[in-house]
C-alpha positions as CSV (number, residue, x, y, z in Angstrom):
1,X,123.2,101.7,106.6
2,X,124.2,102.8,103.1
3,X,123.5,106.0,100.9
4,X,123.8,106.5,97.4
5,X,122.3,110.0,97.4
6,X,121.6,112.9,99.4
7,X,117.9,113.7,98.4
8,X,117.1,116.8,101.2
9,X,113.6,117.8,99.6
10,X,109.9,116.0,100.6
11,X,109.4,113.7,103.4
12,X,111.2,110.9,104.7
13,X,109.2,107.5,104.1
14,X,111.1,104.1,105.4
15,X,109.8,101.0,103.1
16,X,110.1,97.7,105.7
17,X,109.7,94.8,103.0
18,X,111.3,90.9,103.6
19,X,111.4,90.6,99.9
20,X,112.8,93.4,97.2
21,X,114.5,93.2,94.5
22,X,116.1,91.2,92.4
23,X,113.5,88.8,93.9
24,X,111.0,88.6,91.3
25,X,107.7,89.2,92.3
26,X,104.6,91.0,92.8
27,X,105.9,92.2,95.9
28,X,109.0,93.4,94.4
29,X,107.7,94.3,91.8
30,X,105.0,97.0,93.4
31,X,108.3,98.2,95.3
32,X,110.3,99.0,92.8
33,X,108.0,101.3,91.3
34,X,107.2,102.6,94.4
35,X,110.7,103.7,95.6
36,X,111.6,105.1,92.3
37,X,108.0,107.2,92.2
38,X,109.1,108.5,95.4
39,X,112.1,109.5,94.6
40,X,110.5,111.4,92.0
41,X,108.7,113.5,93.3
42,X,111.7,114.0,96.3
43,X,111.0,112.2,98.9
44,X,114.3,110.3,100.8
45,X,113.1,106.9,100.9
46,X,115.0,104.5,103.5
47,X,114.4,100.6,102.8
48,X,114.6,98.4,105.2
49,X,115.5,94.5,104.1
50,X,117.1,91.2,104.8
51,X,120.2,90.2,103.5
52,X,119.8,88.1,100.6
53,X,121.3,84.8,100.0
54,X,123.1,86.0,96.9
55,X,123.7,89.8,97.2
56,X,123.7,91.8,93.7
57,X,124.1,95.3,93.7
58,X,121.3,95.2,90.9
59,X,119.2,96.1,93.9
60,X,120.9,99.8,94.3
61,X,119.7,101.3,90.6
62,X,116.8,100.3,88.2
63,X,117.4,99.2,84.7
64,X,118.0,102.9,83.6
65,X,120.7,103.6,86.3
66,X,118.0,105.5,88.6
67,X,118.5,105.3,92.4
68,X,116.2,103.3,93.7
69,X,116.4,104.8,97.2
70,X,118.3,107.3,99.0
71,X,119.2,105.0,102.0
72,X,119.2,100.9,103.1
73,X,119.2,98.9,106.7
74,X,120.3,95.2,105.9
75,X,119.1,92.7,108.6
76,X,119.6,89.0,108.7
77,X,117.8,86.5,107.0
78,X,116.5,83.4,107.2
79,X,114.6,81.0,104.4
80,X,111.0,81.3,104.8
81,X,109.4,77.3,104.9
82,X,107.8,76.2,101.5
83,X,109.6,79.7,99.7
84,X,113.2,78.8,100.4
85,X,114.2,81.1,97.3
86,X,112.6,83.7,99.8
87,X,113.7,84.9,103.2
88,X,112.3,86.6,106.4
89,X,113.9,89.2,108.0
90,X,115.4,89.0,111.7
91,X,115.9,92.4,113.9
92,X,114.8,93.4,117.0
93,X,112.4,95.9,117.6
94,X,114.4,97.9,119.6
95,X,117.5,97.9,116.9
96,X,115.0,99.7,114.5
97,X,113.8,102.4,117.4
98,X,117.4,103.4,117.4
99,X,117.8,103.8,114.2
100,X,114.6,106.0,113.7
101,X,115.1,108.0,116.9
102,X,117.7,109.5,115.5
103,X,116.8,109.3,111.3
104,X,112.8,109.6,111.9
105,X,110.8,109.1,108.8
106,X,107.8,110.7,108.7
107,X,105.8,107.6,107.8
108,X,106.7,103.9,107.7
109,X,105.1,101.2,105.7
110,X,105.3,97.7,105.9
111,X,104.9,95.5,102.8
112,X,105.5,92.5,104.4
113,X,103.7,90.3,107.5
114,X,106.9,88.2,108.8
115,X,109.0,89.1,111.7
116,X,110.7,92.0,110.7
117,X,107.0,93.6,109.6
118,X,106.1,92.8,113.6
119,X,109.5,94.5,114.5
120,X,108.7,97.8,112.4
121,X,105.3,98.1,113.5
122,X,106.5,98.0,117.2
123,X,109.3,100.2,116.5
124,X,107.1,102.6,114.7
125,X,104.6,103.0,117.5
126,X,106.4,103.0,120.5
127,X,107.8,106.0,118.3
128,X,104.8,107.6,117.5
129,X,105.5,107.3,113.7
130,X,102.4,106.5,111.4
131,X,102.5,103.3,110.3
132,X,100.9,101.8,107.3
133,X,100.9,98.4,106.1
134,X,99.9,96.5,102.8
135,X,98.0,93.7,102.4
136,X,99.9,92.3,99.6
137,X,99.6,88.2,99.6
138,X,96.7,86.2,100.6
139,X,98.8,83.5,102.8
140,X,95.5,82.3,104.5
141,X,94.2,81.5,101.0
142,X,97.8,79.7,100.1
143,X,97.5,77.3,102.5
144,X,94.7,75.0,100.9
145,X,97.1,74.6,98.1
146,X,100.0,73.7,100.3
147,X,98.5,70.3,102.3
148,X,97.9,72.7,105.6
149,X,94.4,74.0,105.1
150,X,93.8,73.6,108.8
151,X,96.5,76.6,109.0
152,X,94.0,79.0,107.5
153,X,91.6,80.1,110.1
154,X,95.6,81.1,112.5
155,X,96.8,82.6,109.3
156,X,93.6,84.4,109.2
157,X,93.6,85.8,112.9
158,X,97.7,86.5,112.7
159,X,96.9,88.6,109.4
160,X,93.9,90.6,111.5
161,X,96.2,90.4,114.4
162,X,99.1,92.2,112.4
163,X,97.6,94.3,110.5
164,X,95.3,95.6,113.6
165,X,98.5,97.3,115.2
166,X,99.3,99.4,112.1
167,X,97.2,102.9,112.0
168,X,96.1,101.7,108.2
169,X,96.1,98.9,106.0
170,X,96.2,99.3,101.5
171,X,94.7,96.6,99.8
172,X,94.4,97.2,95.8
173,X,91.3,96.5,95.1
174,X,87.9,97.3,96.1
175,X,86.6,93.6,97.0
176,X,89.6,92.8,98.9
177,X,88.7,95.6,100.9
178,X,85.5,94.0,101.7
179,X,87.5,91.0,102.4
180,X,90.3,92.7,104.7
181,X,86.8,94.3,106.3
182,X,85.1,90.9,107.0
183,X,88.6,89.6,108.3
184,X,88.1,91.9,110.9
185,X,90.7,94.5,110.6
186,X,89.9,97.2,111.1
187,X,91.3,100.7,109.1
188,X,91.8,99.5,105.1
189,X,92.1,101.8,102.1
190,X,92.2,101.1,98.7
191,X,95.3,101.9,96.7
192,X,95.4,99.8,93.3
193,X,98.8,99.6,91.0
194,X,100.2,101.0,88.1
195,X,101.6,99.2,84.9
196,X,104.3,100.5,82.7
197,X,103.0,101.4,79.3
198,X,106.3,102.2,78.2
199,X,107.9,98.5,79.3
200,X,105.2,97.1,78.3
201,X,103.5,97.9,74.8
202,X,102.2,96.0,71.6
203,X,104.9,96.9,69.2
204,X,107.5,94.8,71.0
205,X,106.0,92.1,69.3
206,X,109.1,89.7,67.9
207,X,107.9,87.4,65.1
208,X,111.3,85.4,65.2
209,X,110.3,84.8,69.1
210,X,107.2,83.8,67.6
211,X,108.7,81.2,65.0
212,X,110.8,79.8,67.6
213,X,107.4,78.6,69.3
214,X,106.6,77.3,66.2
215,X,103.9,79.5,65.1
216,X,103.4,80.7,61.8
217,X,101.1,84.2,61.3
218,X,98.1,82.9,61.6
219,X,98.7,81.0,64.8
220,X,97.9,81.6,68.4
221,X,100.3,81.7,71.5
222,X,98.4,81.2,74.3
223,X,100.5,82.9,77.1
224,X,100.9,82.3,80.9
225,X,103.0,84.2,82.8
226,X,103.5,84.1,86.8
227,X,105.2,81.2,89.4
228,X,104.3,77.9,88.0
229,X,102.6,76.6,91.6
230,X,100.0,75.5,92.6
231,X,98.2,78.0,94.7
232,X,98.5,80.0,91.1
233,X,95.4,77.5,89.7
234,X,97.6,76.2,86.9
235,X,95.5,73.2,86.8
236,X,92.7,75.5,85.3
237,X,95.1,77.0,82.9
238,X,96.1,73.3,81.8
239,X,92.7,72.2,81.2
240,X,91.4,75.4,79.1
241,X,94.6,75.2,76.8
242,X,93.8,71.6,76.4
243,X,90.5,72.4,75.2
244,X,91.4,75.2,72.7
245,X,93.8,72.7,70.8
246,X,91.5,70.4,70.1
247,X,89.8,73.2,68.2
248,X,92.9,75.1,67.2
249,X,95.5,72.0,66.4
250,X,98.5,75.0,66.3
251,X,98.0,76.9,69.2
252,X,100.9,76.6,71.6
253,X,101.0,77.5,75.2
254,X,104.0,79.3,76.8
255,X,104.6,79.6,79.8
256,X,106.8,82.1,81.4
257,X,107.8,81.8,84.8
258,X,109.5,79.3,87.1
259,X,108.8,77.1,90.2
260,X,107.8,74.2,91.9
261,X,105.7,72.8,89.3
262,X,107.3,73.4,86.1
263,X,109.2,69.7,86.4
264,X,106.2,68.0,86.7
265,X,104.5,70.0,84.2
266,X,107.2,69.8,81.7
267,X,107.6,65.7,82.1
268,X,103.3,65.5,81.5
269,X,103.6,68.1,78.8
270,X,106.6,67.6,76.7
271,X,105.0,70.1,74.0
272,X,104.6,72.8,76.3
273,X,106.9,75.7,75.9
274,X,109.1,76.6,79.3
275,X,110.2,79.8,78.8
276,X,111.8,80.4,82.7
277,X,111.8,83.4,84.1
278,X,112.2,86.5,82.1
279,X,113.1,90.1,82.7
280,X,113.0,93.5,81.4
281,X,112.9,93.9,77.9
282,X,112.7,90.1,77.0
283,X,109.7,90.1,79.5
284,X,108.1,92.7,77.6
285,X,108.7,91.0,74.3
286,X,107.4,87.4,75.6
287,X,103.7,89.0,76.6
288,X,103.8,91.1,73.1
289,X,104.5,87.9,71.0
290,X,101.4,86.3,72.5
291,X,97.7,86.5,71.5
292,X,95.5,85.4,74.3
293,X,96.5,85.3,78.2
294,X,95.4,82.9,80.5
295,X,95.1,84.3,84.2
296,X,93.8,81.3,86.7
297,X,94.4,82.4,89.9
298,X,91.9,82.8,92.4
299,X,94.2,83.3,95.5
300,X,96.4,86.6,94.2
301,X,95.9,90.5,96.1
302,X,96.0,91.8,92.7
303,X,97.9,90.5,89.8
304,X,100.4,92.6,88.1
305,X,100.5,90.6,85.5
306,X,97.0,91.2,84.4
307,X,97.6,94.7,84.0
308,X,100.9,93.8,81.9
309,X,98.7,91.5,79.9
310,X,96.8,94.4,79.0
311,X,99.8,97.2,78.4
312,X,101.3,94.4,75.8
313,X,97.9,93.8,73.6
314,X,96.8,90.7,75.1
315,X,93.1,89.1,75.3
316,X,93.0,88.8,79.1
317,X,90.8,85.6,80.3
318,X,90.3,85.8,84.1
319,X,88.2,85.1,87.2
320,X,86.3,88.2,88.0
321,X,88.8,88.7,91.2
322,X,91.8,91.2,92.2
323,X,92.9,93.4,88.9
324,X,90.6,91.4,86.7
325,X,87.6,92.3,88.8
326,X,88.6,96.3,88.9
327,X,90.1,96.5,85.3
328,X,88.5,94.2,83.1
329,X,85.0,94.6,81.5
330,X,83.7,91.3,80.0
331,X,84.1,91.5,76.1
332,X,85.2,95.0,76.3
333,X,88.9,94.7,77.3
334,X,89.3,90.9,78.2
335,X,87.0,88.4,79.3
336,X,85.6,87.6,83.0
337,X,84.1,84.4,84.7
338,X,82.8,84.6,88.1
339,X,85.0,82.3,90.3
340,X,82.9,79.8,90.4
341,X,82.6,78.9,86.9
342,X,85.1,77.2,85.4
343,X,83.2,76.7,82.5
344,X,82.7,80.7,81.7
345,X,86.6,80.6,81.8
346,X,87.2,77.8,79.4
347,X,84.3,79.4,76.8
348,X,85.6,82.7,77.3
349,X,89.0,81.9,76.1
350,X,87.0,80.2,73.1
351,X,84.9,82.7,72.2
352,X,88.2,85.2,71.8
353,X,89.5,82.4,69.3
354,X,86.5,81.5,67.5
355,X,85.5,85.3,66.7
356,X,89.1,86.9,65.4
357,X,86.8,90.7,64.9
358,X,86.0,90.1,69.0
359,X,90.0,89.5,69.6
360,X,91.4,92.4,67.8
361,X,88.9,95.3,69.5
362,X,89.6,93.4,72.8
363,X,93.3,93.4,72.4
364,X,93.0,97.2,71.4
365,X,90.6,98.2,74.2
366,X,92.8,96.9,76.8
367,X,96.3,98.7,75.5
368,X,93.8,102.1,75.4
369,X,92.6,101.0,78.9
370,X,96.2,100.5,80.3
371,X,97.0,103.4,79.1
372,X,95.3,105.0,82.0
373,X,97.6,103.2,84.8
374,X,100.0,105.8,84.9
375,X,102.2,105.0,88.2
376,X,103.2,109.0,88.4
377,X,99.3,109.1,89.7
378,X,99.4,106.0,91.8
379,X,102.7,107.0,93.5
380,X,101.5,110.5,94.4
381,X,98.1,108.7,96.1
382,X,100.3,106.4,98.6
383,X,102.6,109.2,99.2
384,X,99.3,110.7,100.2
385,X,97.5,108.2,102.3
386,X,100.6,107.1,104.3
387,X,101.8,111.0,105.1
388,X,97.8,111.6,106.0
389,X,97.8,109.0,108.3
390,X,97.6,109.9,112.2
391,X,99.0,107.6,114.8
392,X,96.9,105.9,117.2
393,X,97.7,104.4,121.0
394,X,99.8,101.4,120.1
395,X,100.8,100.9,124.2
396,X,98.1,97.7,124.2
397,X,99.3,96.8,120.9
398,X,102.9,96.4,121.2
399,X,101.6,94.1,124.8
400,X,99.2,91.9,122.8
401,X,100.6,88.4,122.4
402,X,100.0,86.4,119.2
403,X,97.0,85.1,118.7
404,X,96.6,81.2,118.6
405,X,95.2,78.3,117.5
């Protein structure tokens, strides 16, 4: 275990995840805000991670040279099937029960359901620590997209399975606790997420960025940012872009992001623009430069991006699902089609093109609306939920087998 600082004041909060940064992802993403919220407002924060494949101390300080936490554990790791650019963590249950019997935390969360989640969650009740987990990925859903749709009703019961020996569960949005409720699990509490207004704002614009998409003032970059794969809908995203250039003969579509489509995509689609995966401040100027954002998914927990969308000055188009379903009010601050309706997706996007007075109060409703996503808040609510929660009899728990097929 490492420290990089001696932070004595607040509580002592471990942070299990098998993914951190500089992954990129939601995940990650969520984490990184949450350890340096924590921080803070004083907390120690201990994370608890596998070793990466390719270590970078980027993982130790945030862009701004903050500490991200006050302590790490490093386990090993192994590839996780299908995600080999991620890994799982491996420790025993009992190698983390040492470690906390003598550095307790007062709460532990879990971010993540692979082994070392199952491993924390033991740890933590044999213990007696309260134990919190989040329900951050929908990997019941994922499987459809994947060719192992029979794998969803096991995911399903190993998700209610896991979650069921944590005191409490934090999904981010109110219908995914209705979900997480039919699922069967049992204690679930809403706790949304933040966007950075400061990262991510309108004047970051870049109309050289622009002209390197070949766009010219008047034109319209049609923007899609996330992993380009296919529980991610892309398909839908395709099909709607295809659509609004036969309309508007220069509007281009970027796409930011990586993954395990974007060969296929780029070989059917020579005159898309692959933009790869971008960071920081080039991040923040790729969302700025565009004009509408296309949002397809129908599997994600939440969405950061949509929220990002919004911070920057983009028209978000979305299913009425995750963030888009608790931050987005149709023709207010982006545009809304119930899941079903493909068709209310592809007009919606459309309708922001076709009527350039509904585009501009849109665009500016949903930087005013972002505006109201501080993280300070959202920070102080999970420090607040976790530290409230009281730990139940986990003796059955720990002794429950897996379920199975």
């Amino acid at each position: 275990m490492s420290d990089v600082t001696a932070n004595q004041n607040g509580r002592h909060i471990a942070l299990v995840s098998e993914t951190f940064l500089p992954e990129v992802n939601g995940v990650t993403n969520t984490l990184k805000h949450l350890c340096l919220g924590l921080m803070k407002q004083g907390h120690r924060v201990t994370v608890v991670r596998p070793r990466q494949a390719r270590e970078t101390t980027g993982a130790m300080l945030a862009a701004a040279g903050e500490a991200l936490f006050s302590a790490e554990v490093l386990v090993p790791g192994a590839p996780l099937p299908g995600y080999p650019e991620l890994r799982f963590g491996l420790c025993r249950s009992a190698t983390l029960a040492r470690l906390w019997s003598g550095q307790r935390p007062d709460a532990v969360y879990i971010a993540t359901q692979g082994p070392l989640g199952i491993a924390a969650a033991s740890a933590a009740g044999r213990l007696g620590i309260p134990v919190s987990s989040g329900f951050h990925t929908n990997f019941h859903s994922y499987s459809h997209y994947y060719g192992a749709g029979f794998l969803a009703g096991l995911l399903c019961r190993y998700g209610r399975w896991f979650h069921n020996r944590t005191d409490l569960t934090l999904v981010p949005t109110r219908r995914m606790q209705r979900q997480v409720r039919s699922m069967g699990i049992e204690a679930c509490s809403v706790w949304s997420r933040g966007v950075d207004c400061q990262r991510f704002a309108p004047h970051k614009r870049d109309n050289e960025l622009r002209r390197q998409w070949g766009l010219g003032p008047g034109d319209r970059a049609i923007v899609y940012v996330g992993r380009l794969a296919a529980e991610k809908n892309l398909q839908m995203a395709v099909a709607c872009y295809e659509r609004i250039r036969q309309l508007h003969h220069r509007a281009r579509f970027i796409l930011v992001g990586d993954g395990p489509l974007r060969e296929r995509l780029a070989a059917r689609h020579p005159d898309y623009i692959f933009c790869g995966m971008q960071q920081g401040e080039a991040l923040a100027r790729h969302y700025a430069s565009g004009d509408l954002f296309l949002f397809p998914s129908k599997t994600d927990t939440f969405g950061n991006v949509v929220t990002e969308a919004m911070a920057s000055g983009l028209a978000v188009v979305a299913y009425d699902d995750a963030a888009a379903g608790e931050h987005l009010r149709h023709e207010e601050n982006g545009m809304v089609a119930a899941l079903d309706d493909d068709d209310g997706f592809v007009t919606s996007a459309l309708k922001l093109l076709d009527q350039p007075t509904l585009l501009a109060r849109v665009r500016s409703q949903a930087r005013l609306d972002a505006l109201d996503l501080q993280w300070s808040v959202l920070v102080e609510q999970f420090a607040n939920l976790i530290l409230s929660v009281q730990p139940k009899e986990h003796s059955h728990a720990v002794k429950q087998s897996l379920p199975i097929l």
